[in-house]
C-alpha positions in Angstrom: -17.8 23.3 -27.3 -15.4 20.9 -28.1 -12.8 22.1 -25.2 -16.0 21.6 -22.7 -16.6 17.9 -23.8 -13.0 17.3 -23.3 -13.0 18.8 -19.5 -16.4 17.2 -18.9 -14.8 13.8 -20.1 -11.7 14.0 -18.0 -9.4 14.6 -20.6 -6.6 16.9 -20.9 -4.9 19.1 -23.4 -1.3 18.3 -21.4 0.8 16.4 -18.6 3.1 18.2 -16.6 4.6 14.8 -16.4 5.3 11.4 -18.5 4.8 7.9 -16.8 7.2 6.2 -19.0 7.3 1.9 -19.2 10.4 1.7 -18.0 10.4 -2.1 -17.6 12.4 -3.0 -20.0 15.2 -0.6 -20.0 15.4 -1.7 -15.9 15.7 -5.3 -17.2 12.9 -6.2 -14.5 12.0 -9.5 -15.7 9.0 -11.3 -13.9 5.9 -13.0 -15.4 3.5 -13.4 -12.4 1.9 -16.9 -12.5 -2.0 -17.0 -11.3 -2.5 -20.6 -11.0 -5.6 -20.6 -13.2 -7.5 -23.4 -12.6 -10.2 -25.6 -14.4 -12.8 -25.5 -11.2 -12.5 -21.6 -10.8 -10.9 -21.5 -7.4 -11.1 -17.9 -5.5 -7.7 -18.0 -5.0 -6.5 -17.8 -8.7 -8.1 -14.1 -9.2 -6.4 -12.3 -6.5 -3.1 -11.7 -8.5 -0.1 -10.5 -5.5 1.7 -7.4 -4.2 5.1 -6.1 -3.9 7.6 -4.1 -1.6 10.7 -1.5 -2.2 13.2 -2.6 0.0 16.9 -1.3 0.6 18.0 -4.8 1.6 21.6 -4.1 1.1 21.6 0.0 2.8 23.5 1.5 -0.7 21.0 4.1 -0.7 19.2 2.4 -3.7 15.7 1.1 -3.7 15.6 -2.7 -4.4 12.3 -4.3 -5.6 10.8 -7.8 -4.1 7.9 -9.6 -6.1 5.8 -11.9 -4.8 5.1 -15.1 -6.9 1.8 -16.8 -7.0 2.4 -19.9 -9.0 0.5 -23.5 -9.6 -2.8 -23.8 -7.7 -2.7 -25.6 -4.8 0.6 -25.1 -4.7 3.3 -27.6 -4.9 6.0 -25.5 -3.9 8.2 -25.6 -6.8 11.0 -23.5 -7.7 8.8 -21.9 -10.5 6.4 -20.2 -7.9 9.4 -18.6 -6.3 9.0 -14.7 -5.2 11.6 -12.4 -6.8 14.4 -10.1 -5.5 15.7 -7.5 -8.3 18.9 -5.6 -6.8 19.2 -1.8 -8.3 22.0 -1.9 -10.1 22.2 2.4 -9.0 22.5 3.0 -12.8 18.5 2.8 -13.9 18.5 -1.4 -14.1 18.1 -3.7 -12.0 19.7 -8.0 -11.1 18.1 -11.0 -9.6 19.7 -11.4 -6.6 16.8 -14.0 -5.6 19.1 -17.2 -4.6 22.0 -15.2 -3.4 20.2 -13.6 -1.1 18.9 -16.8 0.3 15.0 -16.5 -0.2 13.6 -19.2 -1.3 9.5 -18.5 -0.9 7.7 -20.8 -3.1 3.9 -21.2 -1.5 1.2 -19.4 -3.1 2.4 -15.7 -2.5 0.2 -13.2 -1.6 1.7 -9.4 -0.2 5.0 -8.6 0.7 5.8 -6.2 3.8 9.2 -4.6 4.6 10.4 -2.9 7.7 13.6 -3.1 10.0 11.5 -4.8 13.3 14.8 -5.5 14.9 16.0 -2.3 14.4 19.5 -3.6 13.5 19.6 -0.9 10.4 18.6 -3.9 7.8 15.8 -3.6 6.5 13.4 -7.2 7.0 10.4 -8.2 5.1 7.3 -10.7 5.6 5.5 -12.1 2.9 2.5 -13.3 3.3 0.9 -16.7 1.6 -2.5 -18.9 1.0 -1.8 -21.1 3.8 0.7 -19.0 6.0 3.4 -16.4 6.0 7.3 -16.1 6.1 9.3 -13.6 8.0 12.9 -13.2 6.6 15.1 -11.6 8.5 17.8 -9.3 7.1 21.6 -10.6 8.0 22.9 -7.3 7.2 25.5 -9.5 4.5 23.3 -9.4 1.8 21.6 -12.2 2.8 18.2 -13.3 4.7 17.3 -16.1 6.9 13.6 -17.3 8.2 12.6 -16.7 11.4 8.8 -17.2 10.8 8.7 -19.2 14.5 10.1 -16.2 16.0 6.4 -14.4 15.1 4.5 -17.0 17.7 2.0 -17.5 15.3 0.0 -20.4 16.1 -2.6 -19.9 12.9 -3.0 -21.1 9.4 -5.0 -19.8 7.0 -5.2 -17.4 3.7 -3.4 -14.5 5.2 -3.4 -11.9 3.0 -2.6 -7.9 3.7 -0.3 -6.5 6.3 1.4 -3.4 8.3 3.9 -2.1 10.8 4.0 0.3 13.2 4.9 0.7 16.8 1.0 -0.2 18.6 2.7 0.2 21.9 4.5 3.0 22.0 7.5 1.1 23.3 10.0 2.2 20.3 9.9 -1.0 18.4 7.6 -2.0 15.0 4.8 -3.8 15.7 2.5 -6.2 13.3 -0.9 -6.3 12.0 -1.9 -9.3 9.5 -5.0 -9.7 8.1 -6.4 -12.9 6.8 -8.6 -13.4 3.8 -11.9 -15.4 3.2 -12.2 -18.9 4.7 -12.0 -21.0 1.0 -11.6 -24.7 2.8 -14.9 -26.0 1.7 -14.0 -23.9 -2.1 -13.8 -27.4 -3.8 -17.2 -27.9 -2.7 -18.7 -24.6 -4.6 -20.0 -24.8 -8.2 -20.5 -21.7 -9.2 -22.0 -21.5 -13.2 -24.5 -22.4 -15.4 -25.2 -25.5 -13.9 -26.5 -27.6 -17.6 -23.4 -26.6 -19.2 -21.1 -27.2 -16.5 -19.3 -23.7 -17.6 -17.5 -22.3 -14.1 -17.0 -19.4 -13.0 -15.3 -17.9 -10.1 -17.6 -17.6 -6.7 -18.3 -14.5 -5.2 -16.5 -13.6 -2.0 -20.2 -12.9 -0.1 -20.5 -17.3 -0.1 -17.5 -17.3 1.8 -17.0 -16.5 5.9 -15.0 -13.9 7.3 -11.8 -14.5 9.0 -10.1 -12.8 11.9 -6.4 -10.7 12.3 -3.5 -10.5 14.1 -1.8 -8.4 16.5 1.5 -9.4 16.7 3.5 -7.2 19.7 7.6 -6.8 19.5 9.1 -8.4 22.7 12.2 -6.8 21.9 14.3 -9.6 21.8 13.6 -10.6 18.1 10.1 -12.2 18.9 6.4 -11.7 18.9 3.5 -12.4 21.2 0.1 -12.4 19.5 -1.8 -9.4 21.4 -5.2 -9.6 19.3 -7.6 -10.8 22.3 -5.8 -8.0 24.6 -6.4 -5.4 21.9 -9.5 -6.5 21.5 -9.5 -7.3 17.9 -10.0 -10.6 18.3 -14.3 -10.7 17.5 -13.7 -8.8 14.3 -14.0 -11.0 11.3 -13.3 -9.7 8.3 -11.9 -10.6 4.7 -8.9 -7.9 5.0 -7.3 -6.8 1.4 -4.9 -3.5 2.9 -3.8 -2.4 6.0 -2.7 0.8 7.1 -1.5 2.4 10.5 -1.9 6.1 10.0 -3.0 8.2 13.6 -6.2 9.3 12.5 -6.6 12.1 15.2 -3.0 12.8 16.1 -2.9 12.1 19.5 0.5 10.6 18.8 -0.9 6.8 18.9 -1.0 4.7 16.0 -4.8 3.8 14.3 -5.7 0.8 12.0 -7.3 0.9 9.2 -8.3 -2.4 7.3 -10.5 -2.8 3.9 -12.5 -5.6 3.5 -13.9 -7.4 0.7 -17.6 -7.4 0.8 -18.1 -6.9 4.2 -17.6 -3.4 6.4 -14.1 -1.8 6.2 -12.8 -1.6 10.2 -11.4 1.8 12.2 -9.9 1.2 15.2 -8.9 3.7 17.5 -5.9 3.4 19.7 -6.5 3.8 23.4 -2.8 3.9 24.3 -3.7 1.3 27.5 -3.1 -1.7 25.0 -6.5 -2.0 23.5 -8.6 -0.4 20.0 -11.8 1.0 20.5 -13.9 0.4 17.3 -15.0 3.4 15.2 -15.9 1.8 12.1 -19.4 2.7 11.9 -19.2 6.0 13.9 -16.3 7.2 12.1 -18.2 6.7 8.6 -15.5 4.3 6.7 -17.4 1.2 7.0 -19.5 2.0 4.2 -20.2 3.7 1.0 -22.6 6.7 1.6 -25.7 4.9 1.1 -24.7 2.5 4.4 -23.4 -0.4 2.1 -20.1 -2.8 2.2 -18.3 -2.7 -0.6 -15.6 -5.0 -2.2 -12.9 -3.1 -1.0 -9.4 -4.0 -2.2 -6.2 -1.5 -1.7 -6.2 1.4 0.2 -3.5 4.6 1.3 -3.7 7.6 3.7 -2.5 11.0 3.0 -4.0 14.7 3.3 -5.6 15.2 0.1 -7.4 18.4 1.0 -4.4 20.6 2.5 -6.0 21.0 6.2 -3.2 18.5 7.3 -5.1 15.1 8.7 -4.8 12.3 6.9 -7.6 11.4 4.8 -8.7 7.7 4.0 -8.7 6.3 0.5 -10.0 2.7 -1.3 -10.6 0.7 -3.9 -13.4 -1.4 -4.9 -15.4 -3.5 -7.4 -16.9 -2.9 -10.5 -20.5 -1.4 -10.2 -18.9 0.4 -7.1 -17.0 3.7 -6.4 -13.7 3.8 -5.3 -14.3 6.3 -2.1 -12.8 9.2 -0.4 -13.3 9.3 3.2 -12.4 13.1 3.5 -11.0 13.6 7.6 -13.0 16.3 9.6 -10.8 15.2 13.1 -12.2 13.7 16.1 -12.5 10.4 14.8 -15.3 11.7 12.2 -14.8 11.7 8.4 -17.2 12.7 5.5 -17.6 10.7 2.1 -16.3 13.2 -0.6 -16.5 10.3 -3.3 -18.9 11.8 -5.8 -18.2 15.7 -5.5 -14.5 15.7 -5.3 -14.4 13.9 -8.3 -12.7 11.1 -6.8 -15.4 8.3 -8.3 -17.5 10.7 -9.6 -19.3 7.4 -11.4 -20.0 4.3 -10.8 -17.0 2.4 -12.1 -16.4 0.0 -14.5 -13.1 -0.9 -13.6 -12.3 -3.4 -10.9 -9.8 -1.3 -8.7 -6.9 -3.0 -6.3 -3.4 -1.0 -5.8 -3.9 2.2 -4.6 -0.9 4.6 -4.1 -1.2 8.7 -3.0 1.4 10.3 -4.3 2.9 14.1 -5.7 3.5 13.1 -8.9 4.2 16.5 -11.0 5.9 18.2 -7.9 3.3 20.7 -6.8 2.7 19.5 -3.3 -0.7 18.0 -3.9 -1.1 14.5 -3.6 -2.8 13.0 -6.5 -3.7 9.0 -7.3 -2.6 6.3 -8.9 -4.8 3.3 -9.2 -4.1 -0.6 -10.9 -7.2 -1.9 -12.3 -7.9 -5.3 -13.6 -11.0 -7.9 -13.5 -11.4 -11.2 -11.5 -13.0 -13.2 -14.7 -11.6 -13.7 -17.8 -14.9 -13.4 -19.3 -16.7 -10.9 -17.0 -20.4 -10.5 -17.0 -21.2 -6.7 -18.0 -21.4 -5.7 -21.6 -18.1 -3.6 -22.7 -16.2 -4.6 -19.6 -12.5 -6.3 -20.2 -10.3 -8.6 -18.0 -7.3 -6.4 -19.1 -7.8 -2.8 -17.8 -6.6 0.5 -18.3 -4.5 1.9 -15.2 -5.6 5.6 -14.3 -4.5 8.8 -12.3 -6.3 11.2 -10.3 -4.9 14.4 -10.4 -5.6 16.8 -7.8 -6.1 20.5 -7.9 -4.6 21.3 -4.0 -8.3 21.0 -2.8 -9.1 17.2 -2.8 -10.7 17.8 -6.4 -9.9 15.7 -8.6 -9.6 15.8 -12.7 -8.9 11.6 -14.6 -6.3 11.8 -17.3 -3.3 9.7 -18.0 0.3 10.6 -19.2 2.6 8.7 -20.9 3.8 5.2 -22.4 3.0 3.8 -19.0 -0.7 3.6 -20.3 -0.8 2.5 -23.5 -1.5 -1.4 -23.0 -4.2 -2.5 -20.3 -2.9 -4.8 -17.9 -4.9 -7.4 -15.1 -3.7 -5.0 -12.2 -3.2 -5.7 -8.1 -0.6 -4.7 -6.3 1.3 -0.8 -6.6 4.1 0.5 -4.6 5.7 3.6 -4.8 9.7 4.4 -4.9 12.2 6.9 -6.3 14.2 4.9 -7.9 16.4 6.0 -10.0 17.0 8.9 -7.4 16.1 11.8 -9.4 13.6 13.3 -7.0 10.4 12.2 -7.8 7.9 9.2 -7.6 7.7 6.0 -9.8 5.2 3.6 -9.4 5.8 -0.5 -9.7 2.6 -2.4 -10.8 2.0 -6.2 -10.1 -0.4 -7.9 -13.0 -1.8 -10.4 -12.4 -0.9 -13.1 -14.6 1.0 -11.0 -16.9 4.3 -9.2 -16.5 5.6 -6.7 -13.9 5.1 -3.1 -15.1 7.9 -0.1 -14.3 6.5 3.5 -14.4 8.9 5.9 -14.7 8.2 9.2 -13.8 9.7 12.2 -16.4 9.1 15.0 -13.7 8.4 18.7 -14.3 11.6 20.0 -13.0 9.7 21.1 -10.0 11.6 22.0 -7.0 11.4 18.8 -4.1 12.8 17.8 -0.8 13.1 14.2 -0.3 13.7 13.2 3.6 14.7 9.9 5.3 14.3 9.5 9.0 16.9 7.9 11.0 15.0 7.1 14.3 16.8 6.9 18.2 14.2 6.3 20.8 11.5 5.5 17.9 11.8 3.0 15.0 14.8 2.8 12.6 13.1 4.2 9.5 10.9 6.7 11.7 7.5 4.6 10.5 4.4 6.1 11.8 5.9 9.3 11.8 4.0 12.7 10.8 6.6 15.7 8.9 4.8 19.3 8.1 6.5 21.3 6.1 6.1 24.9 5.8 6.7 26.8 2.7 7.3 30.4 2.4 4.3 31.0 0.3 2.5 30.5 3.0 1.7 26.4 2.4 1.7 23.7 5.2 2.3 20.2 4.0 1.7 16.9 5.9 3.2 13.5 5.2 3.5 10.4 7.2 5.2 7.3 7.0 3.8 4.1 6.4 4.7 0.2 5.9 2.1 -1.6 4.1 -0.5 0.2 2.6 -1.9 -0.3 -1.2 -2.7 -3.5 -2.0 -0.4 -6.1 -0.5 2.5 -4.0 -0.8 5.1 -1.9 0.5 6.5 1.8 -0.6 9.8 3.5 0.2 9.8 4.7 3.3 11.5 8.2 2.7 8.8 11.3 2.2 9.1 14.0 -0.7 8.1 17.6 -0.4 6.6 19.1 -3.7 7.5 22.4 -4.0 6.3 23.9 -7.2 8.2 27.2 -8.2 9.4 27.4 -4.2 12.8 26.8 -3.5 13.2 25.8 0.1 11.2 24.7 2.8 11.0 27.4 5.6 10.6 25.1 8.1 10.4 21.3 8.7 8.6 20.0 12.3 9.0 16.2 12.4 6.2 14.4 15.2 8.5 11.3 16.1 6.3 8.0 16.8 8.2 8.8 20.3 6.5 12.2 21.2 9.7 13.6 20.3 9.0 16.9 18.3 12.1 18.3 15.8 12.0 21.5 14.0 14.5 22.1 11.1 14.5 25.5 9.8 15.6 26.4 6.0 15.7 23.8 4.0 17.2 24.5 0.3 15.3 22.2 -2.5 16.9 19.3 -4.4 18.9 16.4 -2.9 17.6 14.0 -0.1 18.1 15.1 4.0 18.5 12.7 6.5 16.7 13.5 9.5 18.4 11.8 12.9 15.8 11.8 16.1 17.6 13.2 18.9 18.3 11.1 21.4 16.7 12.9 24.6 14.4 10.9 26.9 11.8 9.3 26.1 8.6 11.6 25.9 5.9 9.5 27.6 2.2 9.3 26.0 
């Protein structure tokens, strides 16, 4: 009896594998600074993201943090995002002012691809009140070249993500922008004979709209968004992802909103998006309502190999799991996968799908922490407890957590995923809001993997938007694809890992270039990282 209560609760008699707080040992120091302020502003709850970066192309992982700091922001040299430079032997520097970055506005997310395709990896950050776009030198250092974007808009921008729209070889950009907080000085939100504040909700607050941003190819952008026909959709956007929902080998958008419906847009692949968000069945949760929805990923949780749709949300809500049937169509699997199997408690923001014992199932890791310092519900803390999902190869999933990783609660946003310390499997770093950065560290099982890096030709550097299936000679097909930007207002590595359990090799690996170009490698040994080069025929035309 006692065994059953422990299944039923979500518990666990064992991990295969030990998320270790490996923080300290990396020397990552960084206190994130929220800006709290005495009226309560909307802006001081929504904590920041972060992106794994190669800036400096040693094969390492580097780690960017974004900085929130005083609220409104004065711009001093105490809000300043961080750059942490791995060391290659587990720790990590500040390489911050030699690098030349000097962001000190209100930071938001930070997004990292190579859109010049020069083979250094760039990044964007975005802020309340605008965004920065540093471009890599390929010296160690960055420079801005925020007017080179064309962006002639201010406002809370907020999430972001690249991928080539266009089909033209070169990495396109999506930004989303927040709620519209000008008249926030002019809210009282409280008990009104007290004067006690608290924070407002995001529903007194309008929507906002995106941007497509298109690569001219010459280092510049030319905003796209009315073309696309993106430009009537106002939302309050909290993660973006490109991931081709129907592979028809042109890139999709996917962007969660807070409070209002979550959009799908399909591309055409004449220049514009048709809209599926209600007809696809993301907008909502399954009874037809918005939800606060905060980070999100994509990744085939089920095995069938299309990429399922994931995302976090409020307390009082489930975080759902939008479960890919093709065509465009996908079925809420939320309460019988297990995947919020309850109404949670938490409020839920970084979002990462990732193999985390090996096995080649994708299982999920997801940052909680509150908005209020004092929230309303009974029980409920502003410091949470961070949780994986693990998931049995079917898109079922069991809650447990392993390791020291867990063992203090934290006020969690943004999570990005990165092999490190380049021993073969996934670590996770966590933004906290108002507290210090957190470093899990993934003890693996010793479980066979193949780690891949794509070197594009005729598409992207990095291969992003990419789609790899790997067949395994027990019979398995895995899918991955690539992404920049996805969680919540971050950036992962870019590389893709193969779980192979007890398997030893990969039988064969077919790669589905963001080009049309289709490469088959055949007998892979596990262990070690392959780089994948595109070959450089023509063109394949959409």
């Amino acid at each position: 009896m006692i065994a059953l209560l422990l299944v039923l609760a979500g518990a666990a008699p064992d991990c295969p594998i030990q998320l270790e707080d490996g923080t300290r040992e990396a020397r990552l120091e960084f206190v994130h600074e929220r800006g709290a302020t005495p009226e309560h502003r909307v802006a001081d709850t929504m904590g920041s993201g972060l992106a794994w970066l190669d800036y400096d192309g040693d094969g390492w992982q580097d780690l960017y943090v974004v900085q929130s700091g005083l609220f409104p922001p004065p711009g001093t040299a105490e809000a300043a995002d961080r750059l942490f430079r791995n060391q290659g032997d587990g720790t990590f520097t500040d390489v911050t002012a030699r690098a030349g970055l000097a962001d000190a506005a209100y930071g938001m997310g930070a997004f990292a691809a190579d859109y010049n395709d020069d083979g250094a990896v760039d990044l964007l950050v975005t802020n309340w009140g605008g965004v920065i776009l540093y471009r890599n030198q390929g010296d160690g250092t960055f420079r801005d070249a925020t007017a080179d974007l064309g962006l002639d808009a201010a406002g809370w921008f907020s999430a972001a993500a690249w991928a080539d729209v266009d089909g033209d070889g070169l990495l396109d950009l999506y930004l989303t922008r927040y709620l519209d907080d000008s008249e926030d000085e002019k809210l009282f939100c409280g008990d009104v004979e007290t004067g006690d504040r608290v924070h407002c909700s995001p529903l007194l607050y309008p929507g906002t709209t995106g941007f497509l941003l298109l690569n001219a190819g010459d280092g510049t952008f030319r905003d796209a968004t009315a073309e696309a026909g993106l430009a009537e959709a106002l939302g309050k956007g909290l993660g973006a992802i490109f991931v081709d929902i129907d592979q028809d080998n042109r890139i999709d958008l996917y962007v969660a909103n807070d409070t209002v419906l979550n959009f799908l847009f399909r591309n055409l692949g004449d220049g514009r998006f048709e809209d599926l968000s209600v007809f696809a069945g993301t907008a909502f949760d399954a009874k037809g309502n918005p939800q606060g929805s905060m980070g999100l990923d994509a990744g085939d949780l089920d095995g069938d190999g299309l990429p399922d749709l994931t995302v976090t949300h409020f307390e009082g809500e489930t975080n759902q799991y939008y479960r890919n049937l093709g065509s465009g169509l996908y079925e809420d699997l939320t309460i019988p996968s297990g995947f919020g199997r309850h109404l949670t408690q938490d409020v839920a923001f970084g979002l990462n799908s990732l193999d985390l014992e090996g096995d080649g199932d994708l299982d999920i890791f997801i940052a909680n922490g509150h908005l209020d310092e004092k929230p309303k519900r009974y029980g409920i803390g502003y410091a949470q407890g961070d949780i994986l999902l693990w998931n049995d190869g079917t898109g079922h999933f069991v809650e447990r957590t392993c390791g020291s990783g867990f063992a203090e609660k934290h006020v969690g946003r943004g999570s990005a995923v990165a092999d490190y310390d380049r021993d073969g499997d996934p670590d996770i770093a966590v933004s906290n809001s108002g507290g210090p950065l957190l470093l899990l560290r993934n003890d693996g099982s010793g479980a066979n993997r193949v780690s891949v890096m794509l070197v594009g030709g005729p598409s992207n550097r990095h291969g992003i938007g990419a789609r790899l299936v790997a067949q395994t000679p027990g019979g398995r097909a895995l899918m991955r694809t690539v992404h920049a930007g996805s969680s919540y207002l971050s950036t992962s590595e870019p590389g893709v890992r193969f779980g192979l359990g007890a398997e030893e090799r990969i039988e064969r690996l077919t790669v589905f270039w963001p080009s049309g170009t289709v490469q088959t490698i055949e007998d892979l040994p596990a262990g070690g990282t392959l780089q994948v080069v595109e070959p450089t025929a023509d063109r394949v035309e959409r």
